[in-house]
C-alpha positions in Angstrom: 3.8 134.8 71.2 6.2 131.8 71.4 8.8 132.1 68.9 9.3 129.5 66.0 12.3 127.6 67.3 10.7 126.5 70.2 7.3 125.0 68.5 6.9 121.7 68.1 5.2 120.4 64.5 3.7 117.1 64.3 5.5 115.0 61.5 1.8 113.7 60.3 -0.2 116.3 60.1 2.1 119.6 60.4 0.2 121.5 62.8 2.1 123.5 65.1 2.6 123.5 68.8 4.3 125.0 71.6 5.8 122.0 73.8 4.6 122.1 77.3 6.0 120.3 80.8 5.2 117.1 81.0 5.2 115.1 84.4 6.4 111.1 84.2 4.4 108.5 82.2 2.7 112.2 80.7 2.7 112.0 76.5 1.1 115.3 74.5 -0.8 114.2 71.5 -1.9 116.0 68.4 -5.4 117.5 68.6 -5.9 116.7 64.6 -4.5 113.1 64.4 -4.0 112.2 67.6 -0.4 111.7 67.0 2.0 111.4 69.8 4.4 114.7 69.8 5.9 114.7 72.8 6.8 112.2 75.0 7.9 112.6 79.3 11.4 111.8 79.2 13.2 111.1 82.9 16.7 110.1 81.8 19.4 112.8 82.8 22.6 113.1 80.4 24.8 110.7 82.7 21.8 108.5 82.3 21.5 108.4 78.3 25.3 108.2 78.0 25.8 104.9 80.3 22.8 103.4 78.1 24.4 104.6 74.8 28.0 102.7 76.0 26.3 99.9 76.8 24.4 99.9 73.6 27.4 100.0 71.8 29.4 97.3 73.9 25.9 95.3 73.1 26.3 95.6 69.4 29.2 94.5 69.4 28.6 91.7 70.9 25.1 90.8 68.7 28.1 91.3 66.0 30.6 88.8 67.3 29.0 86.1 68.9 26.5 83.6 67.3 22.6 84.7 67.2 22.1 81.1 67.2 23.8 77.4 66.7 21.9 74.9 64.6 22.8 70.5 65.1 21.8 68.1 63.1 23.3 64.2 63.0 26.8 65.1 65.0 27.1 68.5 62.8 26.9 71.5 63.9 27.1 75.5 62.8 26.4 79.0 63.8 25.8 81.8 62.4 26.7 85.7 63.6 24.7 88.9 61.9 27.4 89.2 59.3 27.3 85.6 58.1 24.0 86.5 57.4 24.8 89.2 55.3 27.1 87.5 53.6 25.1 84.5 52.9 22.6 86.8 51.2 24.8 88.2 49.5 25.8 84.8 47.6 22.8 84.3 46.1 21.2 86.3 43.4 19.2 89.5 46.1 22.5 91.6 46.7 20.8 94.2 47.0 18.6 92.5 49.9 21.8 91.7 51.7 23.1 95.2 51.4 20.0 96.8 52.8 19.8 94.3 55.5 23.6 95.4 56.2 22.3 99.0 56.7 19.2 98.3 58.5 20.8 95.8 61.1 24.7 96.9 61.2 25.4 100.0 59.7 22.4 102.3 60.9 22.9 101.0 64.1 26.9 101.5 64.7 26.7 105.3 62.9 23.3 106.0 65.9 25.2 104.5 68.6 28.6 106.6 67.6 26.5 110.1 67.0 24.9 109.8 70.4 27.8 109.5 72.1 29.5 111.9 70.3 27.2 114.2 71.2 26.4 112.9 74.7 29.7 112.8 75.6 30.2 116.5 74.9 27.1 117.8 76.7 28.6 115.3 79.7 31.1 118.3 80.0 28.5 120.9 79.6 29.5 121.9 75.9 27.8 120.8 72.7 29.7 118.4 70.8 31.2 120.3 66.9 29.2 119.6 64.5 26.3 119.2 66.8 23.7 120.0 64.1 24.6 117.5 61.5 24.8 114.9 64.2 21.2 115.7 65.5 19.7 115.8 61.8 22.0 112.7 61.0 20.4 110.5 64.0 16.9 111.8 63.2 17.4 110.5 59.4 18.7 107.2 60.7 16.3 106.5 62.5 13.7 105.1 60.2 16.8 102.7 58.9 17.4 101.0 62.2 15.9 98.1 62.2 17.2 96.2 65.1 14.1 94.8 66.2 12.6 93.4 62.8 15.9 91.5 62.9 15.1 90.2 66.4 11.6 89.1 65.1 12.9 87.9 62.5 15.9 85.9 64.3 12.9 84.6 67.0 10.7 83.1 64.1 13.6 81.6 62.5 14.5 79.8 65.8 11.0 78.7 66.5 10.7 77.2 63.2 14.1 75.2 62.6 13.3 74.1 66.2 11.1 71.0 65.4 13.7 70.3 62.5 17.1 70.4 64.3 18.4 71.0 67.5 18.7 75.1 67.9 20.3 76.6 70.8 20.2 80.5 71.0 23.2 82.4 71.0 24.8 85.1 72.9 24.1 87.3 70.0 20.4 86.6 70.2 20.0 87.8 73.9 22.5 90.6 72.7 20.2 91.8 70.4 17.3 91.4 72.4 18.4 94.0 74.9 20.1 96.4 72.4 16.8 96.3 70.3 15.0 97.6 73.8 17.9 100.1 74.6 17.7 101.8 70.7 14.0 102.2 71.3 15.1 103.9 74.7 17.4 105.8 74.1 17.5 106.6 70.3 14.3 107.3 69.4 12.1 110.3 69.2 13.1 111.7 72.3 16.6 112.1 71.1 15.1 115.5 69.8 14.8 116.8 74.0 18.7 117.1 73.3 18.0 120.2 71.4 16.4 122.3 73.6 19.0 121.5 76.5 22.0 122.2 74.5 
C-alpha cells in the first residue's frame, strides 16, 4: 500500500493516485476527467535554475525597457509595464490597475525570487529554510501570474494602433514574449516534482 505523501490527487475531481515513471513527451491523465496530473519533466536542477536567472534578468528587462513606441506627426512616446499601471491608475478603475500590478509585476517577481530561493539551495544538495512556505507560496501564485494575457493583450494592442500610427515594438515586448514561455516552463505545475526530490 503506497503511503499518503506520495499520492498524487487531481485538483478537479480529487481522486487519488500513486505517481508512476514517466518516459519523455509521456503525461498521466485522470481516469475520471481526463485531467492532466502528471506531466514528464526532463530538466535537471542546474537546468531549472539557469532558466529561473534568466527569467528574472528577462523581467527585468520587460520592466525597464519600452513594450512598445507609438509616432504620430513628429511625436513620439513609449510606454514600459509600469506606465501602464500607472496610467490606469489615473483614471477612475484603481482597483483594475492594482490587480494588473499583481498579475503582471508582482506575482511574477515573488515566483521568480521563490524558485530561486529554493533552487539555489537544492543546487547545493540542501533544501532551502522555509522550503514549505515557498512551495505552497509558488503553488498559490500561480493562478495570479498572468504574464501571457499581458503579452496578448500587448500583441492586440500593437496590431490595432498599427493602421493608426506608426508602432514599433519594444525590447520589453520580445522580453515578455520569452519570459511568458519560460514561466509556463519552468513555473508551472511541474514545480511540484521539487517535492519529491527534496
Amino acid at each position: 500500500m503506497a503511503t499518503t505523501d506520495r499520492l498524487i490527487i487531481c485538483e478537479h475531481c480529487d481522486a487519488v493516485y500513486e505517481p508512476v515513471v514517466l518516459a519523455p513527451h509521456q503525461k498521466a491523465s485522470c481516469v475520471r476527467c481526463h485531467a492532466v496530473i502528471q506531466r514528464y519533466n526532463g530538466l535537471s536542477i542546474e537546468q531549472r535554475l539557469a532558466l529561473s536567472v534568466t527569467a528574472a534578468v528577462l523581467w527585468a528587462f520587460a520592466n525597464v525597457y519600452p513594450v512598445m513606441s507609438i509616432r504620430l506627426q513628429g511625436l513620439s512616446n513609449s510606454a514600459t509595464l509600469w506606465d501602464s499601471i500607472v496610467a490606469l491608475s489615473l483614471g477612475p478603475i484603481t482597483f483594475i490597475a492594482l490587480v494588473a500590478a499583481v498579475a503582471i509585476i508582482i506575482a511574477p517577481a515573488f515566483q521568480l525570487t521563490l524558485l530561486i530561493w529554493v533552487l539555489a539551495y537544492a543546487y547545493a544538495n540542501q533544501r532551502a529554510p522555509g522550503f514549505n512556505l515557498c512551495m505552497r507560496s509558488l503553488e498559490t501564485l500561480r493562478p495570479w501570474s498572468m504574464l501571457e494575457v499581458c503579452l496578448l493583450g500587448a500583441l492586440v494592442a500593437v496590431i490595432k494602433l498599427a493602421g493608426l500610427l506608426d508602432v514599433l515594438p519594444g525590447i520589453g515586448l520580445f522580453a515578455l514574449a520569452v519570459l511568458s514561455l519560460l514561466m509556463i516552463r519552468i513555473a508551472g505545475r511541474d514545480v511540484r516534482d521539487l517535492w519529491d526530490s527534496l
